[in-house]
N, C-alpha and C positions, 0 to 999 in steps of 0.2 A: 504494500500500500504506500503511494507518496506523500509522505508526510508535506510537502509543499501545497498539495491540496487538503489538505486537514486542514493547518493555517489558513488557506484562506476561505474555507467553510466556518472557522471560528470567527473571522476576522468579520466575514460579511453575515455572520449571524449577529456578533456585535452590536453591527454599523445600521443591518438593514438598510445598508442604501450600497449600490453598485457602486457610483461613482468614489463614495468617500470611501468605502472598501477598497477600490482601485487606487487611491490616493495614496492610502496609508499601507498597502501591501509594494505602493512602491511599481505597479504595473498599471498599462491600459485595462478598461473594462473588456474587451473582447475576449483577451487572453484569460481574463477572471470567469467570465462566462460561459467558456469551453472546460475551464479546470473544474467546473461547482458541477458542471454536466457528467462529463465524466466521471467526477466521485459519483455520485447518485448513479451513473451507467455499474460500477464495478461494485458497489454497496446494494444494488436491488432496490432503493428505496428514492423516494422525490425527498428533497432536504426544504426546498425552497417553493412557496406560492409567489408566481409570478402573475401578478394585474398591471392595471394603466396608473392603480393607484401606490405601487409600490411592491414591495417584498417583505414575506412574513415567514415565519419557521414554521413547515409542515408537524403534526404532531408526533411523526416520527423524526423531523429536524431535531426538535424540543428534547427530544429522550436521548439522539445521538451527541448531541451538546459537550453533555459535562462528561461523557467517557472522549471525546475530543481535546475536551480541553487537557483531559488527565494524561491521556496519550503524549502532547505536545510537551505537558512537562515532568513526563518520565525519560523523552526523548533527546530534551534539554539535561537531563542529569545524567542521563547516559552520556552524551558527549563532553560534562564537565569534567566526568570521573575519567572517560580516558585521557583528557588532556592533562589532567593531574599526574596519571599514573607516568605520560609520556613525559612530563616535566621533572617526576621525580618527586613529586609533593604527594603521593598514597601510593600505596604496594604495602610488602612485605619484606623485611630485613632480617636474612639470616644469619646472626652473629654468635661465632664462635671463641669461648676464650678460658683463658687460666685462670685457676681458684685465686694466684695471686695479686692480680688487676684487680680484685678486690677489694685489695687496701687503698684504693683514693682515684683511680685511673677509673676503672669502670664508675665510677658514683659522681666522677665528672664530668665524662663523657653521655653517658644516658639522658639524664636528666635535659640536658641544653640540647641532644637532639632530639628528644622528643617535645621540646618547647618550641624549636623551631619548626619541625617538621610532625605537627600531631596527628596528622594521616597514614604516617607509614609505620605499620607495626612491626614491630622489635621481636623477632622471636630466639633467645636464649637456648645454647648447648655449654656448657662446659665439659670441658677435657683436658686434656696433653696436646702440649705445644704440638709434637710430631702430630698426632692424629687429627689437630682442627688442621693445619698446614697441608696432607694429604686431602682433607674435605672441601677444603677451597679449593685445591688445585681439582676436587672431581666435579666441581659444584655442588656440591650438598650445602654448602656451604658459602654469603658472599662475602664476609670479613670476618679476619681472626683476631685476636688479641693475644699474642702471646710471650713466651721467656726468647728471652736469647740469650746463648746464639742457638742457629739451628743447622744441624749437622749434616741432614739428609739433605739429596738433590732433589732441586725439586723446580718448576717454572714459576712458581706464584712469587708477586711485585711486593715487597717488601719495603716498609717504612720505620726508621727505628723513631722511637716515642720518647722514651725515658732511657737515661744510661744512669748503672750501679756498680759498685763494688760487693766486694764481702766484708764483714766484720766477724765476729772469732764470738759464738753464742757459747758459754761457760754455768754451772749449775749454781746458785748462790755460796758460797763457802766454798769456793773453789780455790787453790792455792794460785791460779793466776790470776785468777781475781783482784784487782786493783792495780797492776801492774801495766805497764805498758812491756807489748810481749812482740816480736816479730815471730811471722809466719815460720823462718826459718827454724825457730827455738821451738816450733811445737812437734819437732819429729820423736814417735816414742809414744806419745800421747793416743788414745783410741780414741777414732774417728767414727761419727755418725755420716757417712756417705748416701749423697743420692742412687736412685737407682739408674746404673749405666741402660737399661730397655725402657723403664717409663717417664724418666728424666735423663735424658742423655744432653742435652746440653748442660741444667746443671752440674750432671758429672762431669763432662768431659773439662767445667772452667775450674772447679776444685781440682781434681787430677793433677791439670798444667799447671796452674796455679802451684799447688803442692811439691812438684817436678823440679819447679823454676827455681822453688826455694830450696831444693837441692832433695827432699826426700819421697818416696811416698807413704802415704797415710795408710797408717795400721788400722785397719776397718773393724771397726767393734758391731754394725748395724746398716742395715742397708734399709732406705727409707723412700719413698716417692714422695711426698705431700711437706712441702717447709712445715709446716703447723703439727704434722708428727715428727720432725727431725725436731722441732725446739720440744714436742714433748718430752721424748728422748732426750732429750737434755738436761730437762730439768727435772727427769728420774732417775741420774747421776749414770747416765749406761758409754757416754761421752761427751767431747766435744764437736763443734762443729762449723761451719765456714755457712753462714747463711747471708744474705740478699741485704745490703745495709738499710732497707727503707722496713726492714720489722721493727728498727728500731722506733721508728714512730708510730707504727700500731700493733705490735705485739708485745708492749710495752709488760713482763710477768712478774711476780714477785720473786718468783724461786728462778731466774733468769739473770745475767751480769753480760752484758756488749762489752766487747773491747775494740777497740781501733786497731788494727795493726799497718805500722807507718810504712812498712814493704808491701803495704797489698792496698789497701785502702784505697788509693790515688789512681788506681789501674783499674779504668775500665773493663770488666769483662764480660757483664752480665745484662740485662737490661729487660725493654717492654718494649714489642714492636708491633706495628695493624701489619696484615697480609691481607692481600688480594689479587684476584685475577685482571690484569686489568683489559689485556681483550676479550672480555666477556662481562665483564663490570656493568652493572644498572645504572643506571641516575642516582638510584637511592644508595649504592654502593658508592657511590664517587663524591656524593652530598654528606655522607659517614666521612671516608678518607679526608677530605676537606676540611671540616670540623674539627678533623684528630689530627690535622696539619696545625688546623689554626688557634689550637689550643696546645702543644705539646713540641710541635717542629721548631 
């Protein structure tokens, strides 16, 4: 059905007058006359009494009216929404990311693009760096939030966010506790290590890290999750090399940071967005943007 002649079925139901309907549709009346025909041809029904004394809505005009009108502005929303969707202002946003972007990075970022953009829905996976990195690179996935670095080869466009060190997490009463310790001086000491398969970049920058400082670490625990490696810590099972930013929110009682002046200064670690970006949405690239222009 051509929605061109709907409008101008409503338009001269309105007006009841050819001409001023012709005016305000913006066409001659002949063309109007031939459109009002042929709807009522392809509809089965007269819409319009034509006299000497004017035009009036047949009492099936009358009925076809207001599902007319409801038509025209369903048809207007439907072309709002796609142009939305085409601009990048509604859709859906699948974002993948680490339990650690939780301390301040995710609570940043959310919030201000959902205030900007309150049409596009946000829908949440959490995981392992490696496995949301694979999920963007298959699309399952259209941005990640993740650790760095990241080990595997892979083609997804990468952005680094936030860069960090380690600092030296210790159990309260701990004899290095209060001291200022280098990296070097902790050979001997038991180690809570990440896991080399479900955190493999955290391990692999303790490892080198450990290396550089001439030894490696005597593994007392192997851990996936920061939040179980400080528990482990503070159940006195070792020490451990975690992500210098717990210090502002894993703030424990039975927990002591230390700085160490050999490692601390050295970048290793950090928060980075992934994305594809020849296959990237508007609403993936309106994310990136945002997490440019707050953190790059």
């Amino acid at each position: 059905m051509d929605l061109r002649r709907i409008r101008h079925f409503v338009v001269l139901a309105e007006t009841l007058n050819f001409h001023k309907a012709a005016e305000k549709l913006h066409i001659a009346q002949p063309p109007l006359s031939v459109s009002i025909q042929k709807l009522e041809a392809a509809l089965g029904v007269r819409l319009f009494e034509r006299t000497s004394k004017g035009v009036s809505l047949t009492p099936e005009g009358m009925q076809l009216r207001s599902d007319a009108i409801r038509l025209l502005y369903f048809a207007e929303q439907l072309q709002h929404t796609a142009d939305e969707i085409k601009e990048g202002a509604r859709g859906v946003l699948h974002l993948g990311f680490v339990g650690s972007v939780t301390q301040g990075l995710l609570q940043s970022l959310v919030p201000s693009f959902r205030q900007k953009y309150e049409n596009i829905e946000l829908n949440f996976t959490e995981g392992i760096s490696s496995r949301i990195v694979q999920d963007v690179e298959a699309g399952k996935l259209d941005v990640g939030l993740i650790r760095t670095p990241v080990l595997d080869d892979t083609t997804v466009d990468m952005i680094q966010l936030e860069k960090d060190g380690f600092v030296l997490a210790v159990p309260k009463g701990h004899a290095l506790e209060g001291h200022s310790v280098c990296l070097k001086e902790l050979a001997g000491y038991p180690f809570i290590i990440y896991s080399p398969d479900h955190a493999r970049g955290l391990h692999y920058a303790v490892m080198s890290a450990c290396q550089e400082a001439g030894f490696i670490p005597r593994v007392a625990q192997i851990a996936i999750q920061v939040d179980t490696v400080l528990a482990l810590v503070e159940s006195g099972v070792g020490i451990a090399l975690v992500p210098s930013v717990v210090m502002k929110t894993k703030i424990k009682k039975n927990l002591a940071y230390l700085q160490l002046p050999d490692e601390s200064e050295i970048t290793r670690i950090g928060f980075a967005l992934v994305y594809k970006k020849s296959t990237a949405s508007v609403a993936t690239i309106k994310f990136r943007d945002l997490a440019i222009s707050q953190y790059s």
